[in-house]
C-alpha positions in Angstrom: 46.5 37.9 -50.6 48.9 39.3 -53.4 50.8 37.2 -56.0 52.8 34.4 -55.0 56.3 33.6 -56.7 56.2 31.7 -59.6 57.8 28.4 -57.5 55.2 28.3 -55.1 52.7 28.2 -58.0 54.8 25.6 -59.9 54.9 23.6 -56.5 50.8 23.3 -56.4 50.7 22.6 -60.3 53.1 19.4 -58.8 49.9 17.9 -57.2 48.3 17.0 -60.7 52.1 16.2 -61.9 52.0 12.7 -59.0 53.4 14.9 -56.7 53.4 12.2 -53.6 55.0 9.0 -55.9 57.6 12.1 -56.8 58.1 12.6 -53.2 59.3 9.6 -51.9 62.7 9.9 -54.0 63.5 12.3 -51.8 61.6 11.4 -48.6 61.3 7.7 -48.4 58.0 6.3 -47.3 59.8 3.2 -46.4 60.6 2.3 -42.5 63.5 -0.1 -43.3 63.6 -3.2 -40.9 62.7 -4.4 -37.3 65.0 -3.8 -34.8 66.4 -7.1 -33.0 66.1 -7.5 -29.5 68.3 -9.1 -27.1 66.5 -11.8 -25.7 68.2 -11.0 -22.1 66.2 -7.9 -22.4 62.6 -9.5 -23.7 63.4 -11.9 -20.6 64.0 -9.5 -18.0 61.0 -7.4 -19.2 59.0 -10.9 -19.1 59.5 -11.3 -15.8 59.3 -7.8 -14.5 55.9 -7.6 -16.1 54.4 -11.0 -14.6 55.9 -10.1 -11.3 54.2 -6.7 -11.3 50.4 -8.4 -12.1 51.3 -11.0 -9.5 52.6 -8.9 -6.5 50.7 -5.3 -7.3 53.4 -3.7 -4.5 55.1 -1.2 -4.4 58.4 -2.8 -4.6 57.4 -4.9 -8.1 56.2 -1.6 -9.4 59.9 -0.5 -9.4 61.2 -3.6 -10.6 58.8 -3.1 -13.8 59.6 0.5 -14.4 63.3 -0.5 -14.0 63.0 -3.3 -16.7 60.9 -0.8 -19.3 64.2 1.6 -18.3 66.5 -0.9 -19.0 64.7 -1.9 -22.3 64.9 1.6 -23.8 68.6 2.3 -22.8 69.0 -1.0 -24.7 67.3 -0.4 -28.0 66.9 3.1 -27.9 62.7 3.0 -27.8 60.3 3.0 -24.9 58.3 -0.4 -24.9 55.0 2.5 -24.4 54.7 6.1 -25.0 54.4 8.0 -21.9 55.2 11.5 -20.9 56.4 10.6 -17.7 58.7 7.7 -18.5 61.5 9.8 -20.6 61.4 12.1 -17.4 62.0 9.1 -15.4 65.1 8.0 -17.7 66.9 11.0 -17.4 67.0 11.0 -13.9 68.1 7.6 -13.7 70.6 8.4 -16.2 72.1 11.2 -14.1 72.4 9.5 -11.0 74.4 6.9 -13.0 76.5 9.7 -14.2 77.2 10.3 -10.5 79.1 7.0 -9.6 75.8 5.0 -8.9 74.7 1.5 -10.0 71.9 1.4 -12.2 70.0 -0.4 -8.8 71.2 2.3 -6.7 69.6 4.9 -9.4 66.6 3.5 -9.7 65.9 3.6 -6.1 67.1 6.9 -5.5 64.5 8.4 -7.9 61.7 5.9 -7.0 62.1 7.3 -3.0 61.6 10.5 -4.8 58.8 9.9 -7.2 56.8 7.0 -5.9 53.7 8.1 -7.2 55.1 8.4 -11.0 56.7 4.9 -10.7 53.3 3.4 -9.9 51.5 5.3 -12.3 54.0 3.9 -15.0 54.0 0.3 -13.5 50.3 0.4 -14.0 50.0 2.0 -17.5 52.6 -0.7 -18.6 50.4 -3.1 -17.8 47.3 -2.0 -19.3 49.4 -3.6 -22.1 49.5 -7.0 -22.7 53.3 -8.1 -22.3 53.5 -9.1 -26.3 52.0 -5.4 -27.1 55.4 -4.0 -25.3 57.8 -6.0 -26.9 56.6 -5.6 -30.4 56.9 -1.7 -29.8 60.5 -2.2 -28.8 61.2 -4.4 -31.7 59.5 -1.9 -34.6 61.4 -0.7 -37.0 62.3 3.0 -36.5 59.6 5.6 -37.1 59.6 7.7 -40.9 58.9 10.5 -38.9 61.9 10.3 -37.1 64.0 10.1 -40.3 62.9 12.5 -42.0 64.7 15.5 -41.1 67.8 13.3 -43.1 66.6 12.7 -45.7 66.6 15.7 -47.6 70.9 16.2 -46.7 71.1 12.2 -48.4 69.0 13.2 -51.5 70.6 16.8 -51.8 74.5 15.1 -51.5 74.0 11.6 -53.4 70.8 13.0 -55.9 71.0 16.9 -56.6 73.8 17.0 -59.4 72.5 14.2 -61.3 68.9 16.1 -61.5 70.6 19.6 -62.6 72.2 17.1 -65.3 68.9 15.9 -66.2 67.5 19.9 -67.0 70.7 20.4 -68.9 70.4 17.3 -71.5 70.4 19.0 -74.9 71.7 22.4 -73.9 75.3 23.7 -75.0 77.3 24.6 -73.7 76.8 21.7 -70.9 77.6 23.5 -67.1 80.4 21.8 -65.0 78.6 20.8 -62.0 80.9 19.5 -59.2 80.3 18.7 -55.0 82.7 20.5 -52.6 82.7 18.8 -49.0 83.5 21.6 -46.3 86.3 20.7 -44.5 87.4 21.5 -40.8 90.0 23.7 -40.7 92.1 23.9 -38.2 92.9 26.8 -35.8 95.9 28.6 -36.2 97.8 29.7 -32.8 100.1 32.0 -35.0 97.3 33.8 -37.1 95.4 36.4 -35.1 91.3 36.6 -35.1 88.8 33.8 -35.7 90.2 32.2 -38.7 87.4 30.2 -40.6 86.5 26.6 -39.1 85.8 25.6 -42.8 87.8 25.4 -46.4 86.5 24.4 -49.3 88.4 23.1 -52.1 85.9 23.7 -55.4 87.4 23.8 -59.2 88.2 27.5 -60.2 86.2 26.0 -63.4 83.3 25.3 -62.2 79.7 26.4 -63.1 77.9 25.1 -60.0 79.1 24.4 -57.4 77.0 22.1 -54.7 78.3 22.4 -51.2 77.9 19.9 -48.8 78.6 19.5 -44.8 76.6 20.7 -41.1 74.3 23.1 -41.4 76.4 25.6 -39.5 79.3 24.5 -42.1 77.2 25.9 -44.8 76.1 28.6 -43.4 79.4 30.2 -41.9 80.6 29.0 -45.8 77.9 31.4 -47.2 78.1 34.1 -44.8 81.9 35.0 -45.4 81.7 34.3 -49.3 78.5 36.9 -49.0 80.4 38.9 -47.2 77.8 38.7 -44.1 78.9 39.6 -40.4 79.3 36.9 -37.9 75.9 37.4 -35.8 73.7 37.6 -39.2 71.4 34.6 -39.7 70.7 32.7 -42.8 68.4 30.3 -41.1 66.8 29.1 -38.0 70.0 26.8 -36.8 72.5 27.2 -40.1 71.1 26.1 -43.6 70.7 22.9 -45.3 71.9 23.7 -48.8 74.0 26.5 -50.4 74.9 26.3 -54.6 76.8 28.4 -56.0 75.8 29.2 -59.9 78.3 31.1 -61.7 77.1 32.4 -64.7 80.1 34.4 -65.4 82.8 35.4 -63.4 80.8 39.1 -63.3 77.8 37.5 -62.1 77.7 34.3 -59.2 74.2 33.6 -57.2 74.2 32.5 -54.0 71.4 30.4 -53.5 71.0 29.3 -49.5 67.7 27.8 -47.7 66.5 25.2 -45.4 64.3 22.2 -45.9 61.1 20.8 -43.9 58.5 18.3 -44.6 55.4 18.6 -42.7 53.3 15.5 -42.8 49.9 16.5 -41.1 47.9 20.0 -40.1 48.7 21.7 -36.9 51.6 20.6 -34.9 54.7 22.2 -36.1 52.7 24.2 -38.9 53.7 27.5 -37.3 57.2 26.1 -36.6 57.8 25.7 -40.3 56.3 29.2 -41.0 58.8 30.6 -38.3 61.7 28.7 -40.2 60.5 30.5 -43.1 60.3 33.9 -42.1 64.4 33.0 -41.1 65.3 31.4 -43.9 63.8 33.3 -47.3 65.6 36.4 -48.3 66.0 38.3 -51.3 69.6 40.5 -51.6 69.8 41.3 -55.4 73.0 43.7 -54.9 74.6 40.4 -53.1 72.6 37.6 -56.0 71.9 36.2 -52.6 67.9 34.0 -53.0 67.2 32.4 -50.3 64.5 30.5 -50.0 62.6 27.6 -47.9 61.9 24.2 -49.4 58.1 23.0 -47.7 56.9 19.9 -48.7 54.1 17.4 -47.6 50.8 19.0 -46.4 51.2 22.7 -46.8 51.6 22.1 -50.9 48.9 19.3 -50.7 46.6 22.6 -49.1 47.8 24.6 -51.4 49.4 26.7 -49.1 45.7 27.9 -47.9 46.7 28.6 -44.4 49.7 30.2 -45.0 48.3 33.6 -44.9 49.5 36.5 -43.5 50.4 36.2 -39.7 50.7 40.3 -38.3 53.5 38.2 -36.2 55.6 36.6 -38.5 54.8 38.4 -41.8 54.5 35.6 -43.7 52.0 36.7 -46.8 53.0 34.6 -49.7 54.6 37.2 -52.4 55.9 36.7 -55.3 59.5 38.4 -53.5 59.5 35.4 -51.2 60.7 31.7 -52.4 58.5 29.2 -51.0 58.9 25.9 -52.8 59.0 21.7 -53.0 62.2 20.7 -52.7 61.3 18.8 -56.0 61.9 22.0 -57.6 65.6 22.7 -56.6 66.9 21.4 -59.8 64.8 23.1 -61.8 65.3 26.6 -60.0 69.2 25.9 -59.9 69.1 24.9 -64.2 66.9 28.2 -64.4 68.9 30.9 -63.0 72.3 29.4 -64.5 70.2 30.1 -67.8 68.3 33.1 -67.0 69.8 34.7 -63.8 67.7 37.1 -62.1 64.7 36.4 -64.8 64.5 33.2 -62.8 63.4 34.6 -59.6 60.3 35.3 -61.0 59.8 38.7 -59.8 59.1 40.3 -62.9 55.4 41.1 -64.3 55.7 38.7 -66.5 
């Protein structure tokens, strides 16, 4: 492998530096509280369940898979995880869409599928019935908030951090946050006017924006001057700063985030993010880079070698990074500019 970028490095060094404790400011290890439970629902489910042991038919099968349904259109979590059962929702669901009673749905799709309704009816009840309401009534899963996380931290933390690397320096940078706004469509003005407007301070050194990832995105694209069809990420972007050093020289700094909490699974996923996301146009000051956290920087990025599919080699050209390190990178090139990068022999 060649040199890595001088980010990536200073992400590993994080690891003696209590990288993990550091972490949770930005992704919370905290689940937040149980969810409450209609007791019509814990009742219904009850009942279903004892009438399913009791009967072991065909009919209280249904009833039973009806009452898990019912349970996770209510609280928005399956009492089990089970392949089969979100299938069996959806189905449910459409028939409802189609005029029918939730009883009439149910039995349309159970004609059809008798053999997946029994096979859920009996995995339910491999449970014991307090085992399936205490999964309905956890609190939501971290992992399942974490892909949030980072947009609260980066709109409610990120300027206060760039403060923090600016304490002592003069002159101090005017930092501001500029919401997108929708902008509406004009039936006078020809073409595809812009579905976004910003509204930032002519003054202002950096300039954080904040809105959808395709917000950002179509933001960055026309200020870069970009076509329409380019791509700055896998589906939009989930940052773009401006840093305007002087009115001669603005950087465009663009990239997505991802935390990835265990090996294999979505490791080639985030590698494939990546390969969309990092980009280096020094004619445009365009960086943009991809923010990993989690296990990749607690392996030292040891498999993240080169892929012959997705060209991923770890150079010191490419920006990989902890998120940790935004402030930092932001305070540096407002300081240093392209010296920032890292790219230099030095």
């Amino acid at each position: 492998m060649g040199e890595w970028n001088v980010w990536t490095e200073k992400s590993v060094k994080l690891l003696e530096e209590g990288y993990l404790d550091k972490l949770l400011e930005i992704y919370k290890g905290e689940s937040g509280n149980p969810r409450e439970v209609p007791e019509e629902i814990k009742k219904k489910l009850r009942e279903a369940y004892d009438y399913a042991k009791a009967q072991g038919t065909s009919e209280a099968d249904k009833k039973l898979v009806g009452a898990l349904l019912n349970a996770r259109k209510e609280t928005e979590r399956s009492p089990f995880n089970h392949p089969y059962l979100p299938l069996i929702y959806h189905l449910v669901s459409e028939e409802e869409k189609s005029g029918s009673t939730f009883e009439e749905a149910l039995e349309k799709v159970a004609s059809k599928y008798p053999e997946t309704i029994r096979i859920l009816a009996e995995e339910a009840q491999r449970r014991d019935i307090k085992t399936l309401l205490q999964r309905l009534e956890e609190p939501p899963e971290i992992n399942r908030q974490i892909g949030t996380m980072f947009k609260s931290w980066y709109e409610s933390n990120l300027k206060s951090k760039i403060e923090q690397r600016f304490q002592g320096y003069t002159p101090t940078p005017k930092i501001v946050i500029t919401p997108l706004k929708k902008q509406k469509k004009s039936k006078k003005s020809p073409g595809q006017p812009p579905l976004f407007s910003e509204e930032a301070p002519a003054e202002a050194d950096i300039i954080i924006y904040t809105g959808s990832d395709k917000a950002l995105e179509e933001l960055a694209k026309r200020k870069l001057g970009l076509n329409e069809k380019e791509k700055l990420g896998t589906k939009g972007i989930d940052f773009y700063v401006l840093i305007v050093r002087n009115p001669e020289e603005i950087w465009h700094l663009t990239g997505e985030a991802k935390f990835q909490s265990d090996v294999g699974g979505n490791q080639d996923n985030q590698q494939i993010v990546a390969e969309g996301s990092v980009r280096l146009d020094l004619e445009r000051r365009h960086v943009g880079i991809m923010l990993i956290d989690g296990m990749p920087v607690v392996r030292r990025f040891d498999n993240w070698k080169e892929e012959e599919e997705l060209e991923l080699e770890l150079s010191k050209e490419k920006i990989i990074a902890s998120a940790l390190l935004l402030p930092d990178l932001i305070a540096e090139i407002y300081r240093k500019g392209e010296e920032a990068l890292g790219l230099g022999d030095g």
